[in-house]
C-alpha positions as CSV (number, residue, x, y, z in Angstrom):
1,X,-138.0,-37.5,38.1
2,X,-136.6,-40.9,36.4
3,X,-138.6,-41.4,33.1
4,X,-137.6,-45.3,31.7
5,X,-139.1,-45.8,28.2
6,X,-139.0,-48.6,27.1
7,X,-138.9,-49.8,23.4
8,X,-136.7,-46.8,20.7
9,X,-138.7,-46.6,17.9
10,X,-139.9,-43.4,16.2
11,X,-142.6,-42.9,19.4
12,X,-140.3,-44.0,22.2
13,X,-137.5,-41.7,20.4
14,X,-140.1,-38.6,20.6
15,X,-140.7,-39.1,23.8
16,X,-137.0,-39.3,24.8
17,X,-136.6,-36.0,23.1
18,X,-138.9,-33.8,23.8
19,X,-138.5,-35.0,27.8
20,X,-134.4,-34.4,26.9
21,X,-135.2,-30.7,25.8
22,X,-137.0,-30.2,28.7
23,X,-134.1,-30.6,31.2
24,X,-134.8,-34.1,32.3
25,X,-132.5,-37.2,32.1
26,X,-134.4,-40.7,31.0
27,X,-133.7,-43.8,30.3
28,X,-134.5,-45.3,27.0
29,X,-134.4,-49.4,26.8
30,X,-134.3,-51.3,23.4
31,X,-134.2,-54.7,22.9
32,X,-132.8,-54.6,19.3
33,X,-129.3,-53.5,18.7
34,X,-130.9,-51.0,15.8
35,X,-133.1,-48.2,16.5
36,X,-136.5,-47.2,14.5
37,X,-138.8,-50.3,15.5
38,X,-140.8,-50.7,12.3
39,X,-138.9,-47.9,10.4
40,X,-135.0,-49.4,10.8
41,X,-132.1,-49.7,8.8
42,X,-131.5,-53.4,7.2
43,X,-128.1,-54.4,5.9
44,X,-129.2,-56.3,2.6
45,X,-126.7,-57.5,0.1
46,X,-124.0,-54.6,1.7
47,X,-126.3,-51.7,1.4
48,X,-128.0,-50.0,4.1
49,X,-131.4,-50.6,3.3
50,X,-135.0,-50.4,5.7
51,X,-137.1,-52.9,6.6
52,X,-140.4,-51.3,4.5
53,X,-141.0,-48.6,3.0
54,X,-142.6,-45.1,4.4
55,X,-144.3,-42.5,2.6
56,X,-143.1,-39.1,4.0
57,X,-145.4,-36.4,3.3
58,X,-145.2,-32.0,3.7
59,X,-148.1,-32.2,6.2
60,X,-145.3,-34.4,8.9
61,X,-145.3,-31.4,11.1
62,X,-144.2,-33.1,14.4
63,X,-141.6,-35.2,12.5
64,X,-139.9,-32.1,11.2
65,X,-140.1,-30.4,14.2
66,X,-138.1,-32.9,16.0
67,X,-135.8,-33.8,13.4
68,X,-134.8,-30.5,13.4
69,X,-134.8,-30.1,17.2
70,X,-132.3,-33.4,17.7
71,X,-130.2,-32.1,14.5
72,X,-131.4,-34.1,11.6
73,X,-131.5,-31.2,9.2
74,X,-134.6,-32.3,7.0
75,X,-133.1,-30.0,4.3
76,X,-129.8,-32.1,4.1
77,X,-132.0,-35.7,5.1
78,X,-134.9,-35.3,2.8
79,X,-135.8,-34.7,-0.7
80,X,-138.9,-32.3,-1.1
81,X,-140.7,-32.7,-4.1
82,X,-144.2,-31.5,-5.6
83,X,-146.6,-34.2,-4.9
84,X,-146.9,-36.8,-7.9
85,X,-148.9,-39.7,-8.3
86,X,-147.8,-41.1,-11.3
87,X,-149.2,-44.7,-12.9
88,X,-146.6,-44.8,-16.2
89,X,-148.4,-45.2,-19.6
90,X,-151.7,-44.9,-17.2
91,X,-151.8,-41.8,-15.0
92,X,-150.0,-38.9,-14.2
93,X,-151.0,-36.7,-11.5
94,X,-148.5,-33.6,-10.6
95,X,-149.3,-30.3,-8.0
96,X,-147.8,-27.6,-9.7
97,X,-145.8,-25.2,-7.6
98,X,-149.3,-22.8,-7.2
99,X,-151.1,-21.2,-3.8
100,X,-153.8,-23.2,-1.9
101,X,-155.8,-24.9,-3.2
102,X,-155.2,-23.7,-7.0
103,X,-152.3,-26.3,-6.9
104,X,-155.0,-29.0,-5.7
105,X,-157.6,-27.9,-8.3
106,X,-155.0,-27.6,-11.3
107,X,-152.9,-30.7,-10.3
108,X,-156.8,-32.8,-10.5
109,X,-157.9,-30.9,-13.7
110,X,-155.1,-31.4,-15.8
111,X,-154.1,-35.0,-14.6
112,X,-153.3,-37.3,-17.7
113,X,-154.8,-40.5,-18.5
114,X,-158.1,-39.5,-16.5
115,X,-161.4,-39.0,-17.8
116,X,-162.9,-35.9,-17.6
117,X,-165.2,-36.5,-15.7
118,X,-163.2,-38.3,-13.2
119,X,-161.2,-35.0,-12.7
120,X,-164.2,-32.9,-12.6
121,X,-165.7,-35.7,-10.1
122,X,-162.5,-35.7,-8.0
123,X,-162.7,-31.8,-7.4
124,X,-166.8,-32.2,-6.9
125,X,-165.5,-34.5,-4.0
126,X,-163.3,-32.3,-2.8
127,X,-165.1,-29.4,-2.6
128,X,-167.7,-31.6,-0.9
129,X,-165.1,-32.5,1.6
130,X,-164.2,-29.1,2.3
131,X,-167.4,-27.6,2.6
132,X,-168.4,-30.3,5.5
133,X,-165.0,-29.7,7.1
134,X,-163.5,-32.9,6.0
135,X,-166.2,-34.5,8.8
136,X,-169.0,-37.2,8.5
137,X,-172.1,-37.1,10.9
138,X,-171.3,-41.0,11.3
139,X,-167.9,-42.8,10.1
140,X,-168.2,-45.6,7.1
141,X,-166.0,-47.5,5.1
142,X,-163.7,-45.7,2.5
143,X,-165.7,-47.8,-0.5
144,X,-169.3,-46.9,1.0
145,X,-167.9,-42.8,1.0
146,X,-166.7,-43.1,-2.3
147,X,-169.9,-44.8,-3.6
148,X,-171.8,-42.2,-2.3
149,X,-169.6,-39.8,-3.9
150,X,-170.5,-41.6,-7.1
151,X,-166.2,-41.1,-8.0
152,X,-165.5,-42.3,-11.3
153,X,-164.0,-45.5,-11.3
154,X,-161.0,-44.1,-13.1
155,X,-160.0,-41.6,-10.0
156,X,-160.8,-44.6,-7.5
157,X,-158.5,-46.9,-9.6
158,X,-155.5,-44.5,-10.0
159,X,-155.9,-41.8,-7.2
160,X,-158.8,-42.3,-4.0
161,X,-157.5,-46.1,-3.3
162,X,-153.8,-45.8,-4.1
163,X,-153.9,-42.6,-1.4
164,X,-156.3,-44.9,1.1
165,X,-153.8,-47.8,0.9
166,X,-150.8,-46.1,1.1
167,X,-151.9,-44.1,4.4
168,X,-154.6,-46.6,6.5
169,X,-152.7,-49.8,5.0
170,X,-156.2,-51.2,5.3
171,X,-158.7,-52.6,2.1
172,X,-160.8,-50.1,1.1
173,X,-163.6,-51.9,1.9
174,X,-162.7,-51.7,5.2
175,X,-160.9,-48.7,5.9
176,X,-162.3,-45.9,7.7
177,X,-163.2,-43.1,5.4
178,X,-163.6,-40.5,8.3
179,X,-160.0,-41.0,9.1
180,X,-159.0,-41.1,5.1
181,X,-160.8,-37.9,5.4
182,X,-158.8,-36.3,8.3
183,X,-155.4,-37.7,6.2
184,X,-156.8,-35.3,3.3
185,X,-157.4,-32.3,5.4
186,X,-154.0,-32.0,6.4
187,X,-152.5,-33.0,2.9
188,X,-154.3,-32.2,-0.3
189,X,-156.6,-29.7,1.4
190,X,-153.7,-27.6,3.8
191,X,-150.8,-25.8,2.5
192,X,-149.1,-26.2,-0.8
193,X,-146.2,-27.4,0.5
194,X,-148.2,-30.2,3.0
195,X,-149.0,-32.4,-0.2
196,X,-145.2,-32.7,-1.1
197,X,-143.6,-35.8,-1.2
198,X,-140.4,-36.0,1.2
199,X,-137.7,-39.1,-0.2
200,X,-135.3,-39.6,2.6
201,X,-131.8,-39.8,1.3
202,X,-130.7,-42.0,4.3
203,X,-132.4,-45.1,6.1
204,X,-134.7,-44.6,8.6
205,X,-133.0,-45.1,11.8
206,X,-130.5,-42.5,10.6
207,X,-133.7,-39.6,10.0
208,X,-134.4,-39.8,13.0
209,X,-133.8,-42.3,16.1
210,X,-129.9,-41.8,15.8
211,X,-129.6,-37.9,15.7
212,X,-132.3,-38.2,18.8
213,X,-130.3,-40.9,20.5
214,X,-127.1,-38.7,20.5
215,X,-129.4,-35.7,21.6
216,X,-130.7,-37.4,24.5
217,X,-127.6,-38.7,25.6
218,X,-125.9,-35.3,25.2
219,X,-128.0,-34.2,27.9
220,X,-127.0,-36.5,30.3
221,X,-130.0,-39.5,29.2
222,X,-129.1,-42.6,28.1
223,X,-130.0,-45.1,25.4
224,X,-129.6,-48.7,26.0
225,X,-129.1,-51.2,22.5
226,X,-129.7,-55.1,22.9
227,X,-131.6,-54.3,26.6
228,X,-134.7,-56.5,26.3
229,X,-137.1,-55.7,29.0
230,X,-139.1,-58.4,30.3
231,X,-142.0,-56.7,32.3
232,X,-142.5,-53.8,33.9
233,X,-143.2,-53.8,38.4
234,X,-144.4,-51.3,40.9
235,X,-142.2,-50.4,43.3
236,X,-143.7,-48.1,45.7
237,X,-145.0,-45.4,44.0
238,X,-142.8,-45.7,41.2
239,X,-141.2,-48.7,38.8
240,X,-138.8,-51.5,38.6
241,X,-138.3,-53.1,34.8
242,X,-137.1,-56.5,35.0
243,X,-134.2,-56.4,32.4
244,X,-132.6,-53.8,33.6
245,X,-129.4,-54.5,34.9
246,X,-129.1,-51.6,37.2
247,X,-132.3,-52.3,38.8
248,X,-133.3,-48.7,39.3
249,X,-136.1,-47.6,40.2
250,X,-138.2,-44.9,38.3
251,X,-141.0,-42.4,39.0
252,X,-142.4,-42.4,35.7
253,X,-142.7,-45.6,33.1
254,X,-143.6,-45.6,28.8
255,X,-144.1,-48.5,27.0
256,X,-143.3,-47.3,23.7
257,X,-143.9,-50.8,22.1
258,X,-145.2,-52.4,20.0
259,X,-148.9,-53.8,20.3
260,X,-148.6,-57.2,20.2
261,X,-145.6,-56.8,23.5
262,X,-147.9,-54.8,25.2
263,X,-149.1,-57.9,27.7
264,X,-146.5,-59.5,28.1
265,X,-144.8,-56.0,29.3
266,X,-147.4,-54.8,31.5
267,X,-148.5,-58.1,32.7
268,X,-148.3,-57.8,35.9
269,X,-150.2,-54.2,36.5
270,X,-153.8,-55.3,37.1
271,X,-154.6,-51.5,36.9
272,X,-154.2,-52.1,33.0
273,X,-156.7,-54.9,32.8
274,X,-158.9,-52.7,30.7
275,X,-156.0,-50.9,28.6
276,X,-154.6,-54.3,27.7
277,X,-157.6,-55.8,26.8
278,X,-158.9,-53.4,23.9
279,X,-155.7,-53.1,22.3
280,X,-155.7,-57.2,22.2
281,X,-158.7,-56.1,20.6
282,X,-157.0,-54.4,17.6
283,X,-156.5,-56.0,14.3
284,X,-153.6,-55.8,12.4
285,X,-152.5,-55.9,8.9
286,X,-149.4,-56.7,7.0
287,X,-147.1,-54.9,4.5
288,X,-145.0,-56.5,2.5
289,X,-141.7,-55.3,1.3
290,X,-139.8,-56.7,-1.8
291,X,-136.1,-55.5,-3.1
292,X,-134.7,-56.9,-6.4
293,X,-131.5,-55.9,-7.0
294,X,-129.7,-56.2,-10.5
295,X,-126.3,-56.2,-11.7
296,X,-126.7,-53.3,-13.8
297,X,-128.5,-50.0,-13.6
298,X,-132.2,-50.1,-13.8
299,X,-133.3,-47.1,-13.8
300,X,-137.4,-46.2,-13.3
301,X,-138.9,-43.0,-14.9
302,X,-139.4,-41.4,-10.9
303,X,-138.1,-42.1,-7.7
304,X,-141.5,-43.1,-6.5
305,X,-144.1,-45.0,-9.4
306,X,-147.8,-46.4,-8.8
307,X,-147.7,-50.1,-10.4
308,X,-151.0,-51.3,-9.3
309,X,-150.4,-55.4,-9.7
310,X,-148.5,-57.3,-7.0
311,X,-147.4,-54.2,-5.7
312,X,-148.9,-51.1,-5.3
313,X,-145.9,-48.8,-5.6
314,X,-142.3,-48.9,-7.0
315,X,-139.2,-47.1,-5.3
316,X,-136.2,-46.2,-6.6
317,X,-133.2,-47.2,-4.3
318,X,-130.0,-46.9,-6.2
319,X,-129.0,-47.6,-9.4
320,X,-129.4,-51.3,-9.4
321,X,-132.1,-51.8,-6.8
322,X,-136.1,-51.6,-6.8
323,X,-138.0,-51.7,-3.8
324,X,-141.6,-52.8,-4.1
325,X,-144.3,-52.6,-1.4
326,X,-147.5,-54.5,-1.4
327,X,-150.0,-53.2,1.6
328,X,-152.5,-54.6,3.3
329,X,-153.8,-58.4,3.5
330,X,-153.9,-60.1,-0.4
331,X,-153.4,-62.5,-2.7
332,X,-149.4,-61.9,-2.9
333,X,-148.8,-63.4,0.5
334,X,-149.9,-66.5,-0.8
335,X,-147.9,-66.8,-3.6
336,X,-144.3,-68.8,-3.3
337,X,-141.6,-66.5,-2.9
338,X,-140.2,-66.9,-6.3
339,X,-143.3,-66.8,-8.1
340,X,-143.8,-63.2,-5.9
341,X,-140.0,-62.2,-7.0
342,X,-140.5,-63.5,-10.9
343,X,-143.9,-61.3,-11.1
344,X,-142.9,-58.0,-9.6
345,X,-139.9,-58.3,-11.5
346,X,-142.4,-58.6,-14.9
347,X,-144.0,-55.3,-13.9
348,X,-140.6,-53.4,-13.4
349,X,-139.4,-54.6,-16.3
350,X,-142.9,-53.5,-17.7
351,X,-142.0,-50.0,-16.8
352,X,-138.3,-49.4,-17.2
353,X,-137.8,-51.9,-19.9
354,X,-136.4,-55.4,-20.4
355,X,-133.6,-56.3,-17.8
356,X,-132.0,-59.5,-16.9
357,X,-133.7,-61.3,-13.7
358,X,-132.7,-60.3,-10.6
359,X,-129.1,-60.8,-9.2
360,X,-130.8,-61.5,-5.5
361,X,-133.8,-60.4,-4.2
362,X,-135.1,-60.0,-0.6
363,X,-138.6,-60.5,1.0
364,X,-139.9,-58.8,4.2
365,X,-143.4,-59.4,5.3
366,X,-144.2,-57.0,8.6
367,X,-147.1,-59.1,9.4
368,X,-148.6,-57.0,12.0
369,X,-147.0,-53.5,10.1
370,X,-150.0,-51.6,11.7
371,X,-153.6,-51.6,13.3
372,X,-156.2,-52.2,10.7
373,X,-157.6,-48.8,10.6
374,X,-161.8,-49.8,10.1
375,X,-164.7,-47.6,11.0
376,X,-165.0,-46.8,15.1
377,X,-162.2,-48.9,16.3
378,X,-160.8,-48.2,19.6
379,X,-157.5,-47.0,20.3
380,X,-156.0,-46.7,23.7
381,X,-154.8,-43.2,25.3
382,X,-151.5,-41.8,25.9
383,X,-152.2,-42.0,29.3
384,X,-153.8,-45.3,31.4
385,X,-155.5,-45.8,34.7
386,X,-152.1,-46.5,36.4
387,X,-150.8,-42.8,37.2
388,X,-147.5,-42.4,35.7
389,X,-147.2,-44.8,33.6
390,X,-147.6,-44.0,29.5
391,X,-148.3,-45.7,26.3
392,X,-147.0,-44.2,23.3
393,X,-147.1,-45.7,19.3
394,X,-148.8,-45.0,16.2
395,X,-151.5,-47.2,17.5
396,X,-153.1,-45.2,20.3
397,X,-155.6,-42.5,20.0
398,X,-155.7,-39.7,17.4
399,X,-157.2,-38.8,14.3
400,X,-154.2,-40.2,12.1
401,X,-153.9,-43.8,10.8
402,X,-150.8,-45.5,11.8
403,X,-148.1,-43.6,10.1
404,X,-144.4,-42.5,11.8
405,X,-146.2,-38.8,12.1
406,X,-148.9,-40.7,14.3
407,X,-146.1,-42.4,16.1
408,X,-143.7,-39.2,16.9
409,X,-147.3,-37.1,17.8
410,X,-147.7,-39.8,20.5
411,X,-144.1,-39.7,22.0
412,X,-144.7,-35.9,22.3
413,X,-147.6,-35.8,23.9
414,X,-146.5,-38.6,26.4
415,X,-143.5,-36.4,27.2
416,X,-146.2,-33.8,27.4
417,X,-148.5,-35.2,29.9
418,X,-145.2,-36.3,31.9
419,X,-143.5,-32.7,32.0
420,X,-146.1,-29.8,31.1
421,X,-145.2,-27.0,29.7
422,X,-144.6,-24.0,31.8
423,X,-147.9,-22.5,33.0
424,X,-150.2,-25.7,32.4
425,X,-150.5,-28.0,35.0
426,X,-151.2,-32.4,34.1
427,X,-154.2,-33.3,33.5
């Protein structure tokens, strides 16, 4: 068996792995010189920074798991903290350290600068949730659920859209609530610990692509930087990439890509005709990412803050620098990039005090960050029409939105369907 993946972000990396711990030997090809895909390190200004940021969250399962598996201790990697949703001089949500779901219940009950009854409203819906096992007889938009729900406008404000945003980066109007429901489940509504909040203290292609690049390679795989692949040929009953310097063939092929390469890779497979044609049918929305960084220390009053204007959230990322995150399509990608700078810099300053402007300042706009995740889209399987050959990315089937969890869950089960475990035979 010769497995060539092609593309090493946090999919194509899971993949790699797991297929690594199972005894076999693959071939990973990346066209960047920096591993992660849409969750890498940047060098800005001479700090090791990421190209957006990701909320980490308890309920990550598979993530942990294979950090753990490739040697990226999450204990020494991440920060665990009590979830906190926290809107200074607004709202303060905080799950104390209780059993499920008393955490849930007191953590909505006693959150400051909420009505009462938008915390009694926001357990009602809960509850409601719970009792209907977090499933709908027929998806809708997140807005239509939480009209329905008749949520207090407070709660949607400050805690139902902030949570919809930050996971489906899709409007609310849009978003599917059946999948904001399934994102609930396994957060809020599981184990205490699944709602915490984990704050990487390195970039994101140190959490995880890097210890999983010297994993596979340790068992005798290999990872290939700055090796753009072009498409991807049958051979037989196997695989030639054009790219690939060694020409090799290989029984077994994952494009662990993005979306929008997807064609162009797999162009000339006629087999994927179908495959290639309803993920052209995906949408996509942007996130943009905005760092301000000061020649003093500017300190904000939590490592992650709601803001709720240009951006939606706030991150501490040293002493002297902010990062702010704006998801989803809006207003603030048409504003001039100094007029975006001058007003996010307005709201920190409205929140950590008066500071001098920014020393420098950079802007990263992912414009297709992820899928737009509306009611009863359709997401391509792991596995195609073409035998042996596998797609893998936070965009294919499951019940998550596109987040890195979504992403590694695909490179698992790719490596999965490739190399089952003992007793179970492919599907």
């Amino acid at each position: 068996m010769r497995v060539a993946i092609v593309g090493a972000g946090y999919a194509g990396m899971a993949a790699a792995s797991e297929l690594a711990a199972r005894g076999h030997a693959v071939t990973v090809f990346e066209a960047s010189r920096m591993l992660g895909g849409r969750a890498r390190r940047l060098e800005i200004e001479g700090e090791r920074l990421d190209n957006g940021q990701h909320i980490l969250i308890g309920a990550y399962a598979e993530l942990l798991r294979l950090m753990r598996l490739v040697g990226a201790e999450p204990r020494a990697l991440i920060e665990r903290r009590p979830l906190e949703l926290h809107y200074p001089g607004r709202m303060r949500l905080s799950a104390p350290r209780l059993p499920a779901p008393l955490h849930l219940a007191a953590a909505l009950l006693a959150a400051r600068g909420l009505p009462l009854g938008a915390r009694l409203g926001a357990v009602g819906f809960m509850r409601a949730m719970k009792r209907r096992g977090f499933l709908l007889e027929r998806d809708m938009s997140f807005a239509e659920l939480m009209r329905r729900q008749r949520q207090h406008e407070a709660a949607l404000r400050y805690l139902w859209q902030p949570l919809c945003l930050a996971a489906l980066n899709t409007p609310p109007g849009e978003a599917s609530a059946q999948v904001f429901l399934n994102v609930l489940r396994d957060s809020l509504a599981a184990a205490r610990d699944a709602s915490d909040l984990l704050l990487p203290r390195v970039d994101y292609s140190a959490l995880f692509p890097e210890p999983a690049e010297r994993f596979v390679r340790a068992r005798g795989g290999e990872v290939r930087r700055g090796a753009p692949i072009r498409t991807i040929a049958r051979d037989g009953g196997g695989f030639r990439l054009e790219g690939d310097p060694d020409g090799g063939r290989y029984t077994h092929a994952v494009a662990a890509v993005a979306p929008a390469q997807l064609a162009r890779l797999a162009a000339g497979l006629p087999e994927l005709r179908p495959v290639l044609d309803e993920v052209a049918r995906l949408d996509h929305q942007p996130i943009l990412t905005a760092y301000l960084g000061y020649t003093r220390p500017l300190r904000l009053p939590g490592a992650m803050l709601g803001c709720g204007g240009t951006a939606d959230f706030l991150f501490q990322r040293g002493e002297r620098i902010v990062a702010a995150v704006a998801s989803a399509r809006g207003p603030h990608l048409d504003l001039p990039r100094a007029a975006l700078v001058g007003r996010i810099h307005e709201e920190i300053c409205a929140i950590a005090g008066p500071a001098p402007p920014p020393a420098w300042s950079r802007v990263i706009v992912e414009k297709h960050a992820t899928f737009a995740c509306r009611p009863g889209v359709r997401r391509p399987s792991v596995a195609t029409p073409l035998a042996n050959f596998f797609l893998c990315g936070d965009y294919v089937a499951s019940d998550y939105p596109a987040t890195l969890e979504a992403a590694v869950r695909s490179g698992v089960e790719c490596a999965r369907l490739i190399s089952p475990p003992a007793g179970r035979r492919p599907a």
